[in-house]
C-alpha positions in Angstrom: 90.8 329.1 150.2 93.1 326.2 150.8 91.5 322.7 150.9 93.3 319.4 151.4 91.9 317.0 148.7 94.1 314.0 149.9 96.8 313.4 152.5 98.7 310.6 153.1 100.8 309.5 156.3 104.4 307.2 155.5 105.4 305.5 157.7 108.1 307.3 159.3 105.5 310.2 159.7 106.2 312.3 156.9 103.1 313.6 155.5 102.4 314.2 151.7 99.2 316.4 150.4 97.1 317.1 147.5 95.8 320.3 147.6 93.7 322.7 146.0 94.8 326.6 146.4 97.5 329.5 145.8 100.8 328.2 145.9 101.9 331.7 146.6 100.1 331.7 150.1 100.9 328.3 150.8 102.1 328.5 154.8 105.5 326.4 154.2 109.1 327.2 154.9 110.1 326.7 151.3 107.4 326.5 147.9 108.8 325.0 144.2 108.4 327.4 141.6 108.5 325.2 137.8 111.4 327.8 136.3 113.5 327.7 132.7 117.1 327.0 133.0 117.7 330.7 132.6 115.1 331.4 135.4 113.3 334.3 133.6 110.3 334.3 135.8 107.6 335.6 133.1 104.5 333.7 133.0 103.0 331.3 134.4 103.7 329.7 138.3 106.9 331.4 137.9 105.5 335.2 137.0 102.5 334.7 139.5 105.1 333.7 142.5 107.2 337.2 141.2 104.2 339.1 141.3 103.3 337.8 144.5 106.8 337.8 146.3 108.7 341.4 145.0 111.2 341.5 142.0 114.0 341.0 144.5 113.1 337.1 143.8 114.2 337.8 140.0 117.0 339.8 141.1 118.6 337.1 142.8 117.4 334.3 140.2 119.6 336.6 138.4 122.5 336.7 140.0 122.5 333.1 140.8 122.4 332.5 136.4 125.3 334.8 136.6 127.3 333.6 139.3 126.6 329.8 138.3 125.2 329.5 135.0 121.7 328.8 133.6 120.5 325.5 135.7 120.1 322.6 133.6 116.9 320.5 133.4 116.5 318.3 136.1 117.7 320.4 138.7 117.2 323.3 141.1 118.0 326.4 142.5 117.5 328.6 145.7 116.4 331.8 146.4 114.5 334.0 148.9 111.2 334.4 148.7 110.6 338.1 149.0 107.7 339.1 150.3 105.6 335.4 150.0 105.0 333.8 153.5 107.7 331.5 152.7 111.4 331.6 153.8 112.8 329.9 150.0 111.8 329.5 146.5 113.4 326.0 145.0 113.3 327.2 141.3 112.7 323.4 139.5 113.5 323.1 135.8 111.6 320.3 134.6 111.9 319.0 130.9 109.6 320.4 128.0 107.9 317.6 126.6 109.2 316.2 123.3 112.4 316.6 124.5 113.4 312.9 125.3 113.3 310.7 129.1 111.1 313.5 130.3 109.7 311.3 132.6 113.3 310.7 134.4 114.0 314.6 134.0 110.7 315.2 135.6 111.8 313.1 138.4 114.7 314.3 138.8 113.8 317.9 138.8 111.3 317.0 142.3 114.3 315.0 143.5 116.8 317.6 143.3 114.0 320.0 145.2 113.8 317.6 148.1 117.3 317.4 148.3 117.8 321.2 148.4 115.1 321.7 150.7 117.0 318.9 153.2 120.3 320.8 152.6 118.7 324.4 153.8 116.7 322.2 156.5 113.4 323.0 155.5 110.3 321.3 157.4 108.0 321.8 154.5 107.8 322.4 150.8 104.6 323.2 148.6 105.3 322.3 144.8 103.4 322.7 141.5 102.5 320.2 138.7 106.1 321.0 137.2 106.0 320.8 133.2 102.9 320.3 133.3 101.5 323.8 131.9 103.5 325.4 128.8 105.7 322.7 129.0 103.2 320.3 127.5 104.2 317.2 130.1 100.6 315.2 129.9 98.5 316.1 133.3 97.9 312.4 134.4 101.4 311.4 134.0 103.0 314.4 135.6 100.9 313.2 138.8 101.9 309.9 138.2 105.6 310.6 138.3 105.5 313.8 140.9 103.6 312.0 142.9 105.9 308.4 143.0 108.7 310.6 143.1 108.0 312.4 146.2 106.9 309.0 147.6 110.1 307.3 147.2 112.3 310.5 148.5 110.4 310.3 151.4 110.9 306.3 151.8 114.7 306.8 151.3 115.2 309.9 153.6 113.3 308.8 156.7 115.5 310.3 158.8 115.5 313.4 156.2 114.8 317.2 157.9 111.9 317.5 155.1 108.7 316.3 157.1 105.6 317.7 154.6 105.4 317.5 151.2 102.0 319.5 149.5 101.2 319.1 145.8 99.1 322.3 145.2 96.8 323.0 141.8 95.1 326.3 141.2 92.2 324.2 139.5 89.8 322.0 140.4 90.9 319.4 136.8 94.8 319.7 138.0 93.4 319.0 142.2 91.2 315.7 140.6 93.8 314.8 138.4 96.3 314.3 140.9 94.0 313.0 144.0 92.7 310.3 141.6 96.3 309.0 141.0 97.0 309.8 144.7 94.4 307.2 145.6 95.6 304.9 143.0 98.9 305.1 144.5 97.8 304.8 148.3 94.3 304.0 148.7 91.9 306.5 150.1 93.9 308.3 152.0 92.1 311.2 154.8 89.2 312.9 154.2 89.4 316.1 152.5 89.4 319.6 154.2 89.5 323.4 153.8 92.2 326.1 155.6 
């Protein structure tokens, strides 16, 4: 089941979510997957949206390593998404912590998804807690900067094709984690809700 723990309206109408579900059912044009620079899709988010979608989405993370290199931290890649609802999978590579201005990596690892999404005019994109599993990035900060960081993509690009923006945990710790610092962000926000 998917349930809406927060959402938020900006002002030019774009809407941004926390939710609590699959990211691999997730009914958007393009979801995030939180990959390696290499993107070997073997545990995690990243083995769970394989799983889900067909091999074909390694196959081509493949081919795009060899065609343009492993993707460095901070930024993305597109694929297909096999056989998940959506159209694209924006592989993210977001910085292991320890490793020095994660915070800034972090952020620019969800940028650099917004901005790929805008370029292959995708609506709306569903994206995990990036770093935040083996990664070791510390849960309420992760929010903190995922969250802000969508927020001020969204201010910037008002005009932008990218309308929706979900935030979606597996867990009911990651889902309070991030609607807690949602509402510190933007005040209550809209009741919750289940799809």
């Amino acid at each position: 089941m998917r349930e809406i723990v927060f959402e938020h309206r900006m002002a030019a109408g774009q809407t941004i979510r926390v939710v609590r579900g699959d990211l691999t059912k997730e009914p958007v044009e393009a979801i995030v997957n939180a990959a390696n620079e290499h993107l070997a899709h073997g545990g995690g988010v990243a083995g769970a949206i394989v799983r889900r979608g067909g091999y074909q989405i390694q196959e081509e993370s493949n081919r795009w390593v060899r065609d343009h290199g492993p993707v460095p931290t901070g930024s993305a890649a597109i694929t297909g998404a096999g056989n998940l609802p959506a159209r694209y999978v924006l592989h993210a590579v977001g910085p292991v912590w320890g490793s020095g201005d994660e915070e800034a990596k972090l952020s620019r690892a969800v940028r650099s998804t917004l901005e790929l999404a805008a370029q292959h005019n995708v609506r709306s994109v569903s994206l995990p807690a990036i770093s935040s599993g083996i990664f070791g990035f510390p849960k309420p900060l992760c929010a903190q900067v995922i969250l802000r960081t969508v927020r001020d993509f969204l201010a910037q690009h008002a005009d932008c094709r990218v309308r929706e923006v979900n935030v979606v945990l597996l867990g009911q710790e990651m889902a309070d984690i991030f609607s807690d610092e949602a509402r510190r962000q933007w005040g209550e926000g809209t009741a919750p809700s289940a799809i």
